[in-house]
Backbone bond lengths (Angstrom), bond angles and torsions (degrees), N, CA, C in turn:
res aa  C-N    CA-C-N  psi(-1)  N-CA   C-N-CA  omega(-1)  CA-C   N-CA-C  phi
1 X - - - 1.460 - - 1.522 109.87 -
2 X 1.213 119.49 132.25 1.467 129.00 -171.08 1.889 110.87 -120.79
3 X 1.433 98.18 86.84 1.605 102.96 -177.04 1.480 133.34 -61.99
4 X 1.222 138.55 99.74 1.379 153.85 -163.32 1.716 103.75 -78.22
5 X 1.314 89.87 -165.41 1.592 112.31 172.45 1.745 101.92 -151.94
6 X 1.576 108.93 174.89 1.408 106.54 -163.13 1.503 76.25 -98.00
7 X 1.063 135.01 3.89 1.838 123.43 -169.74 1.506 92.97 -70.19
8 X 0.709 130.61 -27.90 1.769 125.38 177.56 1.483 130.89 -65.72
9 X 1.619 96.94 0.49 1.721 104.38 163.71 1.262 98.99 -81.63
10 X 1.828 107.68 170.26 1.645 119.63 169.62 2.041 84.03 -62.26
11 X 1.790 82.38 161.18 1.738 108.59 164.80 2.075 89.18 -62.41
12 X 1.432 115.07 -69.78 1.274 96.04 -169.20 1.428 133.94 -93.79
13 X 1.515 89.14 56.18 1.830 89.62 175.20 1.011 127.07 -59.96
14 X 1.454 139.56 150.82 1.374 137.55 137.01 1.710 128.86 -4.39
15 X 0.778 130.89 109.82 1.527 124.84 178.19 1.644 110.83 -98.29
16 X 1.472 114.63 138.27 1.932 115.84 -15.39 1.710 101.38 -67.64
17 X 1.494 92.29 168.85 1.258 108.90 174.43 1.498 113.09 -100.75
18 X 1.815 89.09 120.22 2.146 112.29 172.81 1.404 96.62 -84.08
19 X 1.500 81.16 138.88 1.767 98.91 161.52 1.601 109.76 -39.96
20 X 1.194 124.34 -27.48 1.372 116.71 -172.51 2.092 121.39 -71.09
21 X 1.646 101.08 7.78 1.469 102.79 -139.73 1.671 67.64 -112.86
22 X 1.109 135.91 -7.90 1.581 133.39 -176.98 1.337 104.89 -53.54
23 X 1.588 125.62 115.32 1.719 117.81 168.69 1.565 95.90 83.55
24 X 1.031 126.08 56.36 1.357 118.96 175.73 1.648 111.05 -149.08
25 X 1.264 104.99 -2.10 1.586 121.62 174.70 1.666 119.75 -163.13
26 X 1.422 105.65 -179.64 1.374 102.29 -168.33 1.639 104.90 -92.09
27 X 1.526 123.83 140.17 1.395 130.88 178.12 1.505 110.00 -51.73
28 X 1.478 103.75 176.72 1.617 110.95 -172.03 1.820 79.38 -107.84
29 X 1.578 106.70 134.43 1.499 110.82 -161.62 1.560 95.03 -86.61
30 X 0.876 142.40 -3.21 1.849 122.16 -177.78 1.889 89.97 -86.03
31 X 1.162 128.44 -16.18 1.666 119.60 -169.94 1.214 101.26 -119.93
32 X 1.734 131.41 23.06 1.419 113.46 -152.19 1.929 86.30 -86.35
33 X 1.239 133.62 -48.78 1.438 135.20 -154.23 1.746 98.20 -67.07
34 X 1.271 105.70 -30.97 2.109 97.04 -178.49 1.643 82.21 -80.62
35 X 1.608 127.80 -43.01 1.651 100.32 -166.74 1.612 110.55 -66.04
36 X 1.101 144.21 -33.69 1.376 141.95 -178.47 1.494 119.09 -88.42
37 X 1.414 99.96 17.47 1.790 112.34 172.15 1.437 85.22 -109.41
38 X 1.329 141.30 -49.25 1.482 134.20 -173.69 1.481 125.52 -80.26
39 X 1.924 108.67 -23.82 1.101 108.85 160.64 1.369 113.74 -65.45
40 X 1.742 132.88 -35.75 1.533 122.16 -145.71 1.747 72.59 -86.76
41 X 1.049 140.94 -5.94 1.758 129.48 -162.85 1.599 95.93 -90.34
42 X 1.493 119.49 -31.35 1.177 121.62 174.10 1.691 114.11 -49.69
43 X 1.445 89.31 -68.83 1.729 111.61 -171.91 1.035 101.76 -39.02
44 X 1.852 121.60 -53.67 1.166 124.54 -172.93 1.410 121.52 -39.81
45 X 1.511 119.68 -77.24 1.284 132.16 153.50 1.799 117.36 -13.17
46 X 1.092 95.72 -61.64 1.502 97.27 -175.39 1.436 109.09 -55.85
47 X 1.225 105.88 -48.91 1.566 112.65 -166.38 1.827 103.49 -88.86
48 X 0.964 144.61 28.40 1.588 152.31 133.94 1.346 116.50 -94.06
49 X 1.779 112.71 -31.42 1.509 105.04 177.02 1.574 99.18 -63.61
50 X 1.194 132.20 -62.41 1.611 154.89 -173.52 1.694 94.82 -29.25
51 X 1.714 95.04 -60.38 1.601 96.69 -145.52 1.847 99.31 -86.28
52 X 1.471 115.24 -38.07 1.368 98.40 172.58 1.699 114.94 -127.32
53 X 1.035 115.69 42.65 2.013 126.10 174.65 1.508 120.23 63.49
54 X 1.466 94.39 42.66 1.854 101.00 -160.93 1.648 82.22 -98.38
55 X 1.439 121.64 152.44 1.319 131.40 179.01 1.686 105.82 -103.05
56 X 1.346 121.41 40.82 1.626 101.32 179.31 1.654 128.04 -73.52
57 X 0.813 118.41 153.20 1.334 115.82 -169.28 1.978 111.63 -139.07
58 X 1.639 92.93 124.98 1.634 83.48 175.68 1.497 114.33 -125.82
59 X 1.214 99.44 170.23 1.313 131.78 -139.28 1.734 108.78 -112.22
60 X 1.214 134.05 126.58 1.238 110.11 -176.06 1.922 84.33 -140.90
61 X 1.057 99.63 116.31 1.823 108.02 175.45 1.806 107.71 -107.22
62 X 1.086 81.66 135.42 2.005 95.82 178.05 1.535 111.94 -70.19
63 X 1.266 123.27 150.28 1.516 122.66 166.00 1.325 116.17 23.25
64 X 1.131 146.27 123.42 1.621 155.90 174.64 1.252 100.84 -102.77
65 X 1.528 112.43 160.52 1.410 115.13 179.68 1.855 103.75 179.09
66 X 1.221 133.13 115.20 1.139 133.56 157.27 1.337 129.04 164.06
67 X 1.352 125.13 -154.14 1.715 123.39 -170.35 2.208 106.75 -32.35
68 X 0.506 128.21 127.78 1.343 124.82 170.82 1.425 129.08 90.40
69 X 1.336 101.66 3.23 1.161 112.72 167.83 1.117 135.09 -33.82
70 X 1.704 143.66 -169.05 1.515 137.49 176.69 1.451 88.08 -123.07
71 X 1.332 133.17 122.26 1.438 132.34 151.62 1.631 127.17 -120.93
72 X 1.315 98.94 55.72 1.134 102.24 175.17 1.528 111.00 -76.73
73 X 1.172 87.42 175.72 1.700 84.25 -172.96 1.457 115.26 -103.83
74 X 1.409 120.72 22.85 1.640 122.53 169.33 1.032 95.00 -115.53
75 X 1.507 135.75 -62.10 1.682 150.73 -149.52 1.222 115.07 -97.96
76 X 1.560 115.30 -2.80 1.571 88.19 -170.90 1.454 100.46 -100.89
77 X 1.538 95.69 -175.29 1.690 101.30 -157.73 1.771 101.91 -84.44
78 X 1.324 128.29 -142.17 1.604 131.89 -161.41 1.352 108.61 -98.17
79 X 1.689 119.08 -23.91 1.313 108.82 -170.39 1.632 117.44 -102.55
80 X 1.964 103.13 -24.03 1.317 105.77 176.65 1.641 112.90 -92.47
81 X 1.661 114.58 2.00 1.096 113.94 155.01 1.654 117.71 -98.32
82 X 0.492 143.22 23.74 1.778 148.67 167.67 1.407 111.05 -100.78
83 X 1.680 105.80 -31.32 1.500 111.44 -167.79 1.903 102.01 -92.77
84 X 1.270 116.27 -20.31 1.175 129.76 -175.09 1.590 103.13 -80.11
85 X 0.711 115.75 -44.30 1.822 138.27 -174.39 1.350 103.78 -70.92
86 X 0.994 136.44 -75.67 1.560 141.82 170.38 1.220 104.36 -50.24
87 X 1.560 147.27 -41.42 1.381 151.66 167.52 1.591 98.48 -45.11
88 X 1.447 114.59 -55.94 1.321 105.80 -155.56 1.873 102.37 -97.90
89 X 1.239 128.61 -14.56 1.356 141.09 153.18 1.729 106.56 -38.59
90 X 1.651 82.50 -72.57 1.804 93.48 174.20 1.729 128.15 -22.42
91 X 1.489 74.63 -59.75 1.884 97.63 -167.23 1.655 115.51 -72.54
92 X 2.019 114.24 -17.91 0.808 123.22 -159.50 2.246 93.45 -114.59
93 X 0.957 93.69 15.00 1.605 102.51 -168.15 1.691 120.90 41.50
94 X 1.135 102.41 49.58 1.956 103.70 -169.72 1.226 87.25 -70.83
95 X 1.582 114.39 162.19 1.341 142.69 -177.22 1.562 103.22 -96.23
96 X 1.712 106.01 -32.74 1.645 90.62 -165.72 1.724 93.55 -125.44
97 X 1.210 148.56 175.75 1.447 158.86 -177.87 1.780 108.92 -130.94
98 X 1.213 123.46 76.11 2.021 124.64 -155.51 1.794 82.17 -77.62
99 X 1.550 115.97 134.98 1.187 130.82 164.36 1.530 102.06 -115.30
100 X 1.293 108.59 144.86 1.781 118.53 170.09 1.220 107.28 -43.50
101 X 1.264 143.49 165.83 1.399 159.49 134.68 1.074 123.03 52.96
102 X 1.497 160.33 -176.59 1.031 148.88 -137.35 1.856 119.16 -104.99
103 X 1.719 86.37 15.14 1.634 93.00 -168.63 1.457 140.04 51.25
104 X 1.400 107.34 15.59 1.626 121.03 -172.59 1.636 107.99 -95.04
105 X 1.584 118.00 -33.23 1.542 102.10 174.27 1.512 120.99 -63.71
106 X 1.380 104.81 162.66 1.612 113.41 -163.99 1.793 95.57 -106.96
107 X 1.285 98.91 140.22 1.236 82.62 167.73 1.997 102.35 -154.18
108 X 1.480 93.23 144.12 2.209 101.78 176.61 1.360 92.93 -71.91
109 X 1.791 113.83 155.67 0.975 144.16 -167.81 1.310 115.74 -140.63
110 X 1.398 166.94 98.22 1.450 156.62 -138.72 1.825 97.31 -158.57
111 X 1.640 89.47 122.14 1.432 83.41 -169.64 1.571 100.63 -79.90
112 X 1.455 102.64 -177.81 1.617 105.31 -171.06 1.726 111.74 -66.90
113 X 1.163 108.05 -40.98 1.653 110.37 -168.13 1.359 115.46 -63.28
114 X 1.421 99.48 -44.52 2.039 103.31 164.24 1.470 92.27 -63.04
115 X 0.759 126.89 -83.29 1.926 107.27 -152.96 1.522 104.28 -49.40
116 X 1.371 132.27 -35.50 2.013 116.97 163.68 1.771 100.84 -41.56
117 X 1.365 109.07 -57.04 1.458 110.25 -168.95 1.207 134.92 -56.70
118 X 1.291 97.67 -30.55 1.846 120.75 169.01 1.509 102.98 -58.18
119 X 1.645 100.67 -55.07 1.657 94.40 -169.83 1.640 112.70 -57.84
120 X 1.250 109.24 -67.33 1.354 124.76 -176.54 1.258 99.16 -32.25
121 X 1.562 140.13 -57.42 1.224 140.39 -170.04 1.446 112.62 -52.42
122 X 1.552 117.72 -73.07 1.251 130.55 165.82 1.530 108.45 -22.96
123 X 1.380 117.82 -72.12 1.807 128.95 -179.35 1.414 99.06 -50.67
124 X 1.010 156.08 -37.79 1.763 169.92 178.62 1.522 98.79 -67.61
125 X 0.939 120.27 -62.47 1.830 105.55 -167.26 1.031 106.94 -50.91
126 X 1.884 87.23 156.43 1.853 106.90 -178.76 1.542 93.54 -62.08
127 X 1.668 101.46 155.21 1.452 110.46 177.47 1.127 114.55 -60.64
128 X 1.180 143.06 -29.03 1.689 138.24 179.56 1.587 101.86 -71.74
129 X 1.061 120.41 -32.54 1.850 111.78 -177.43 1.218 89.75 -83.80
130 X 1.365 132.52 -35.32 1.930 117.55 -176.65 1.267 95.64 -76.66
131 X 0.703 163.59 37.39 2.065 152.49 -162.94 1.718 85.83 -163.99
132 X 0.940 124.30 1.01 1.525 120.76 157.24 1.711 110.10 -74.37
133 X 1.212 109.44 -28.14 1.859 103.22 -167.37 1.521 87.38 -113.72
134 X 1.114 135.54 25.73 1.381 142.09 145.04 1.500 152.41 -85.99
135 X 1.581 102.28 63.60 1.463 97.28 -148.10 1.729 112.74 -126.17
136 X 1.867 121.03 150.03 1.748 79.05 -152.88 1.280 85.90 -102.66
137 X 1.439 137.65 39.35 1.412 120.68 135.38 1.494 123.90 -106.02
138 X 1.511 128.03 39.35 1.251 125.01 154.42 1.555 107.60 -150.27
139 X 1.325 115.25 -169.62 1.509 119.95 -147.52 2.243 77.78 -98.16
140 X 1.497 105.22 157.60 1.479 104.50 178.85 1.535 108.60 -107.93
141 X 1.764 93.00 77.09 1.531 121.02 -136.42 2.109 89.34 -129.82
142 X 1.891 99.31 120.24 1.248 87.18 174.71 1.225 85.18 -151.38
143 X 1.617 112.15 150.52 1.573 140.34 154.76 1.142 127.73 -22.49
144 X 1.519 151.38 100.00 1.868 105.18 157.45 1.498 90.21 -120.17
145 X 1.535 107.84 135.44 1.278 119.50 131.32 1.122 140.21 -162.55
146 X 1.674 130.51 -99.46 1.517 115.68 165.46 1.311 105.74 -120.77
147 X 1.740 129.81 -11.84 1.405 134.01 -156.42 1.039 124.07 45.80
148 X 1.762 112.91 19.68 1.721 114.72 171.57 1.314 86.69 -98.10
149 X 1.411 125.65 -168.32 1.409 143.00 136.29 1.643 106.48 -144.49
150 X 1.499 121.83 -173.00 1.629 120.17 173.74 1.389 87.99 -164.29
151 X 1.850 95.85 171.48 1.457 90.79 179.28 1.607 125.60 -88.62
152 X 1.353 131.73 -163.80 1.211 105.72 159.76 1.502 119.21 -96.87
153 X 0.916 131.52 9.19 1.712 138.04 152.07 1.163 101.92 -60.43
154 X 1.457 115.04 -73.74 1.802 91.99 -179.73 1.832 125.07 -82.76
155 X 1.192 100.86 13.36 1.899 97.88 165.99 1.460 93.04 -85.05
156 X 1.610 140.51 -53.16 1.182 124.91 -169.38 1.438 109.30 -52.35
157 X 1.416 123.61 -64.94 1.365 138.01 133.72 1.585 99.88 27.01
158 X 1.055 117.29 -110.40 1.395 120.54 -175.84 1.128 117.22 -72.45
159 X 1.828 135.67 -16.08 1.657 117.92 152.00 1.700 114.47 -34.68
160 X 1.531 98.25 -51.24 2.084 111.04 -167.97 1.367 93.77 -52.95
161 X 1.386 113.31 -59.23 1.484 118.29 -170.69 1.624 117.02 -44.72
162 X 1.319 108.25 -47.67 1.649 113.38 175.91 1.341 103.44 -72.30
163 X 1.463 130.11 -53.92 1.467 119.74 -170.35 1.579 101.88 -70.08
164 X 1.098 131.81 -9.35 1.518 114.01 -166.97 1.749 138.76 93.80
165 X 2.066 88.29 -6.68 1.379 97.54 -178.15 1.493 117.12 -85.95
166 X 1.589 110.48 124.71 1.477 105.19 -176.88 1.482 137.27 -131.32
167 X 1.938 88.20 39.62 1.608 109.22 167.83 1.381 101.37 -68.23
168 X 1.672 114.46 -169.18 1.322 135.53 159.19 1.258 121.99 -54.92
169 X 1.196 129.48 162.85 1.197 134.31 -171.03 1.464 91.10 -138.97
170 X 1.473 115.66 124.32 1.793 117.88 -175.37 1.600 95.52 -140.55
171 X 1.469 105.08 136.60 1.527 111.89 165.54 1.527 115.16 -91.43
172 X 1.304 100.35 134.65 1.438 119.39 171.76 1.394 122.54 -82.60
173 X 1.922 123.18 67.90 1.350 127.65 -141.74 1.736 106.41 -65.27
174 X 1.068 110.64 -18.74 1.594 124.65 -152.76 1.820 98.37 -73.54
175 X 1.288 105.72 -32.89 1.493 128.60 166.38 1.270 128.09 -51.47
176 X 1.857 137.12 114.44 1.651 96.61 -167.98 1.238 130.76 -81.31
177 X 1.341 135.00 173.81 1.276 120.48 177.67 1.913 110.57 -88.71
178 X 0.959 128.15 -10.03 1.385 141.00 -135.74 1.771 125.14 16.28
179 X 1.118 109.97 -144.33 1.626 112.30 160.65 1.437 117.50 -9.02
180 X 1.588 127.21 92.10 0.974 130.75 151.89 1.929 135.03 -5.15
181 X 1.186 93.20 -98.00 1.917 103.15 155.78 1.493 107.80 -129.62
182 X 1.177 118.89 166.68 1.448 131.53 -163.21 1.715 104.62 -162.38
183 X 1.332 112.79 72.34 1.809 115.10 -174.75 1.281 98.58 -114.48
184 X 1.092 119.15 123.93 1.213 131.23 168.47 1.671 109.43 -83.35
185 X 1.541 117.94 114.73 1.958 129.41 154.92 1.637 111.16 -58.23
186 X 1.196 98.93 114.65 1.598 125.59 -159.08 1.565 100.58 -111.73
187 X 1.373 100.35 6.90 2.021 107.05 -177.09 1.445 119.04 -35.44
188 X 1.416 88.59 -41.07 1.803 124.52 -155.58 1.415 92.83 -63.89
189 X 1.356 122.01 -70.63 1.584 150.55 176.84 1.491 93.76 -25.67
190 X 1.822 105.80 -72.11 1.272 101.99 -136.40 1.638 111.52 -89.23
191 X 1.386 109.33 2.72 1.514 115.70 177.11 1.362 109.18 -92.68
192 X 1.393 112.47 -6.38 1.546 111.80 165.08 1.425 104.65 -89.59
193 X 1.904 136.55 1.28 1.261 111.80 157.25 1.185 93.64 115.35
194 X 1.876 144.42 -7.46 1.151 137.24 144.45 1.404 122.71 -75.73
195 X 1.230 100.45 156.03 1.895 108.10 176.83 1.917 88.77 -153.17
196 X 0.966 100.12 160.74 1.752 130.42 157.06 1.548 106.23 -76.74
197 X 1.513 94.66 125.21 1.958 102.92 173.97 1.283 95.55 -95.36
198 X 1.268 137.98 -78.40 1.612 136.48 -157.59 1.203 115.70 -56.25
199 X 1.388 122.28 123.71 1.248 136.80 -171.86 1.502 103.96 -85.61
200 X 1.175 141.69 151.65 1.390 136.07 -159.46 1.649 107.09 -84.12
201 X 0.890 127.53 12.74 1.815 117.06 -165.70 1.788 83.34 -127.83
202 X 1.411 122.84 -31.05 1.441 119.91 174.54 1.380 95.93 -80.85
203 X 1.475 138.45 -45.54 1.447 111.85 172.50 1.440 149.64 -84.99
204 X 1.534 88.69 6.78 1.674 122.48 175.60 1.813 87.85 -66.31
205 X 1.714 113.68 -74.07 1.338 117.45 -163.35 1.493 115.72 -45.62
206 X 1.630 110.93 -44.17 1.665 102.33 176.90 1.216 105.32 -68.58
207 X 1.419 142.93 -14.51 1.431 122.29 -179.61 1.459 103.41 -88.48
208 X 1.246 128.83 -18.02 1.855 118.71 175.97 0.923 81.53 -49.31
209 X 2.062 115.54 -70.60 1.006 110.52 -130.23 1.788 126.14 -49.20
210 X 1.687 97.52 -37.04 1.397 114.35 172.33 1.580 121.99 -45.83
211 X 1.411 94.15 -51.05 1.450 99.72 173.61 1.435 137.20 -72.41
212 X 1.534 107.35 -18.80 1.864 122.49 151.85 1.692 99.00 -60.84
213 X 1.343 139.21 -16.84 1.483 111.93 -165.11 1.439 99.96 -126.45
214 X 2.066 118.16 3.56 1.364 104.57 158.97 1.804 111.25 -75.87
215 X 1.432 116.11 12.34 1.344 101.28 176.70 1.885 99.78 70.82
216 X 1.208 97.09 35.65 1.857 86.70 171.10 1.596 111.34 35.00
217 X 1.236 125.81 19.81 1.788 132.03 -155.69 2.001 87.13 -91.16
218 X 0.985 120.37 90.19 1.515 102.80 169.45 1.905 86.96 -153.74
């Protein structure tokens, strides 16, 4: 199994974005060099199943988020910084909580343990249901995520709510927002009999919780 990212759709795909939309437009340029390290990992795969009967199969999961995360406070990504921010807002009694940009893009969220589960599942099927995403006219190219998305007004929204912070919440418009929405169509996934269990506000709370017991140490 060869694990991707959804950064490997065009910036203006179709929403949501099918595996079929891979190579069909131009990348979003701040991610284009990690997307064409995961696309050539695709090809790869494809082109060993073809050339010598190897079954690899990849994987492209939406937004990550949970226990172990990186929350530093330059590098980390949207959800373990929101939760870090409101933690330390909280503790510091701010009146207001400033989020980037105008909070209107949408964006999927998939906590970490469903995407372990996805894999394991996928790697687990009888070989005739795995030899379904095996085909030698397309990439051995599949979805995971939840097929929800939200915006980021209401992901901050319910970070405050889980951490407890209950100043204002103000956008900082001057900031960009980038990428509009970004949902990945999970059709593929879920007619083979997977779905996502954790609902995002239950996997928001186990990741505070995680992050109250790294000792804020990042």
């Amino acid at each position: 199994m060869f694990l991707g990212s959804s950064c490997i759709y065009p910036k203006e795909a179709p929403q949501p974005i099918k595996e079929d939309y891979l190579l069909t437009g131009l990348l979003e340029q701040t991610n284009q060099p990690y997307a064409i390290a995961k696309i050539s990992g695709i090809e790869l795969c494809w082109s060993y199943n073809r050339q010598y009967g190897t079954k690899y199969l990849a994987v492209m999961p939406t937004n990550l988020y949970g226990p172990g995360d990186n929350y530093h406070p330059e590098n980390s990504h949207v959800i373990p910084a929101l939760i870090r921010r409101a933690h330390e807002y909280k503790l510091r009694n701010e009146s207001e909580f400033m989020v980037w940009g105008t909070g209107t893009p949408r964006r999927e969220f998939l906590y970490c343990e469903d995407m372990a589960n996805a894999c394991v599942y996928l790697m687990t099927l009888p070989q005739a249901e795995y030899d379904f995403f095996l085909t030698e006219t397309k990439p051995p190219l599949v979805n995971i995520g939840t097929g929800e998305d939200i915006s980021i007004a209401e992901l901050a929204q319910t970070v405050c709510d889980v951490v407890g912070y209950t100043g204002k919440i103000v956008f900082d418009t001057s900031k960009p927002d980038g990428t509009m929405r970004k949902l990945l169509d999970v059709s593929l996934l879920n007619s083979r009999g997977w779905k996502a269990k954790v609902a995002l506000k239950a996997g928001l709370e186990i990741a505070y919780e995680d992050f109250k017991k790294s000792g804020n140490n990042w």
